[in-house]
C-alpha positions in Angstrom: 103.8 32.9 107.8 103.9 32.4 111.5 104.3 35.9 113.6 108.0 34.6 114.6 108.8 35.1 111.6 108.6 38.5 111.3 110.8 41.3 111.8 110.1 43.1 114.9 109.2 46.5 112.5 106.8 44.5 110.8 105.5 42.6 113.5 104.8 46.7 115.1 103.2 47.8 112.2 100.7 44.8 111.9 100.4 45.1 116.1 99.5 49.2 114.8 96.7 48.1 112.3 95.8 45.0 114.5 94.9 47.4 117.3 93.3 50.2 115.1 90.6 47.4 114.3 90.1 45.9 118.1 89.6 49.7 119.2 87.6 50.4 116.4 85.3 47.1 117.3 85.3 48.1 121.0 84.2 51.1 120.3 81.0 50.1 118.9 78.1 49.9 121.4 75.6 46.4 122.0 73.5 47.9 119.5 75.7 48.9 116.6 77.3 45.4 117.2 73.8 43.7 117.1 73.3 45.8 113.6 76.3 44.7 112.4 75.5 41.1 112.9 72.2 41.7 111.1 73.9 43.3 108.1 76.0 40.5 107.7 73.3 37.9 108.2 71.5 39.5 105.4 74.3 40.1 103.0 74.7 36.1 102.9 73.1 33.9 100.5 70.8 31.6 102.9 69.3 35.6 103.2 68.3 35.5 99.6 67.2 31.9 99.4 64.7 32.6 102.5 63.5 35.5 100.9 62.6 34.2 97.4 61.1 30.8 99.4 58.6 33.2 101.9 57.5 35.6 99.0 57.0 32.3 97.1 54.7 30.6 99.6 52.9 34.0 100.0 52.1 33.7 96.7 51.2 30.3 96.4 49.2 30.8 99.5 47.3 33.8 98.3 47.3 32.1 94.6 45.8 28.6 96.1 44.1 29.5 99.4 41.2 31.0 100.1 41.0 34.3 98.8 41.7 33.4 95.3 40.4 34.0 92.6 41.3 37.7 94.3 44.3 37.3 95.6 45.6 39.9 98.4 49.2 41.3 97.7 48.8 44.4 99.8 50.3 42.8 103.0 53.1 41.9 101.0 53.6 45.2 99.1 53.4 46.2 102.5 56.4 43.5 104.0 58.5 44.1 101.1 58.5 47.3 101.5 59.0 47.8 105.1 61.7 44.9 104.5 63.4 47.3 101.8 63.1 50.2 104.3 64.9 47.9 107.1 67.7 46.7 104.6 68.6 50.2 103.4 69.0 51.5 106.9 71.7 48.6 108.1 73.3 49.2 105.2 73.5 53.0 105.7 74.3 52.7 109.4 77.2 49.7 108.4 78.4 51.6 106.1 78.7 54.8 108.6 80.8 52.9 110.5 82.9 51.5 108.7 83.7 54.4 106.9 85.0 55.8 110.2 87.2 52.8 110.4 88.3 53.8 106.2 88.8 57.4 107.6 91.0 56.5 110.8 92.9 54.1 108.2 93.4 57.2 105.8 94.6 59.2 108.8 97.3 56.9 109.6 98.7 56.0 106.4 99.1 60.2 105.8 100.3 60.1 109.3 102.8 57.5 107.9 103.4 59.2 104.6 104.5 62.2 106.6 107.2 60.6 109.2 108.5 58.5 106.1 108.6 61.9 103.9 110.3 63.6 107.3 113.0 60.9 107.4 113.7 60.7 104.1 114.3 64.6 104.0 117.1 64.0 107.0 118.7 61.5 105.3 119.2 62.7 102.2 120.4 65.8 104.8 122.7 63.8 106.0 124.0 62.3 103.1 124.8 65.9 101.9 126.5 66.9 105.2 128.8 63.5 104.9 129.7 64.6 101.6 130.8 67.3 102.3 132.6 66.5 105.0 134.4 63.9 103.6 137.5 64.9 101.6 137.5 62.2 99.4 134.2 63.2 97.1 134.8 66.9 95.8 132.4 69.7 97.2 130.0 70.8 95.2 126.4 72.1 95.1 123.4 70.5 94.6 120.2 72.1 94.2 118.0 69.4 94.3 119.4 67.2 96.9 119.9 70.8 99.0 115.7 70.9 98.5 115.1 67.2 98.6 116.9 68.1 102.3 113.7 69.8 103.6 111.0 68.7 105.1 107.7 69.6 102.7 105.4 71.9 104.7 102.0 69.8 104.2 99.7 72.2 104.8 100.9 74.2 101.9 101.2 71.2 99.4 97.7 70.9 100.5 96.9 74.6 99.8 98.9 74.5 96.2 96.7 71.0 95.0 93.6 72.2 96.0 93.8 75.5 94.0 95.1 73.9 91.4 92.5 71.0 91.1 89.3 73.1 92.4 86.4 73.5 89.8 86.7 76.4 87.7 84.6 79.1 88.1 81.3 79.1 86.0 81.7 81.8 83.0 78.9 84.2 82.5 77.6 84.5 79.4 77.9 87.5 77.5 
């Protein structure tokens, strides 16, 4: 589906997320960029195939050359693990980052979930007001649409779920 196809609040929203990710790129320095590319270097398969082939001719070179029949593994106890060491710190710095990027994303859609909640509650406002006001549809009173008419205050749904799903307190034993 081509962008011209699109309705213009569609085509705003994907601009939104579109632009969340370019500032979210261009906020990464040379060297988190350079980190990244590493990461996803390694997290390919050629990765894996050169790995097994160089521990395989380190082998086969140790097995066959000349320091067999006592071959010499320390040097690659040594690589492997400095290699594991390497690997596990791209992954935690990628994964840093792009959980700030999974964190701005959460912020937005709440963001979202909040103006959507806040217009709902003005129309359903509204659609009260026109009923009463039209004398056509007899008045009468309606609880819930009266409270489905107000905005929710989210700080204390926020409050009310986390008492209600925090960890109960530990009971002492008598």
């Amino acid at each position: 589906m081509s962008s011209d196809a699109l309705d213009d609040n569609v085509e705003e929203t994907v601009e939104a997320v579109a632009k969340l990710h370019q500032d979210h790129h261009q906020a990464a320095g040379v060297l988190q960029r350079g980190l990244d590319g590493v990461t996803g270097l390694l997290a390919k398969p050629p990765a894996m195939v050169l790995l097994i082939l160089a521990v395989t001719a380190w082998i086969l070179g140790n097995r066959f050359g000349p320091g067999w029949p006592d071959p010499d593994f320390v040097g690659l106890e040594l690589g492997a693990t400095l290699a594991a060491l390497l690997v596990t710190l791209l992954i935690l710095v990628t994964q840093s980052r792009d959980d700030r990027l999974a964190e701005r994303r959460e912020k937005l859609t709440l963001e979202l979930a909040l103006l959507n909640e806040q217009k709902s509650a003005k129309i359903i406002s509204l659609l009260e007001e026109l009923r009463r006001d039209a004398p056509s549809i007899a008045d009468r009173r309606d609880e819930e649409s009266e409270a489905m008419g107000k905005p929710t205050d989210a700080a204390s749904v926020l409050s009310e779920i986390e008492n209600r799903t925090a960890r109960p307190a530990v009971l002492k034993k008598d």
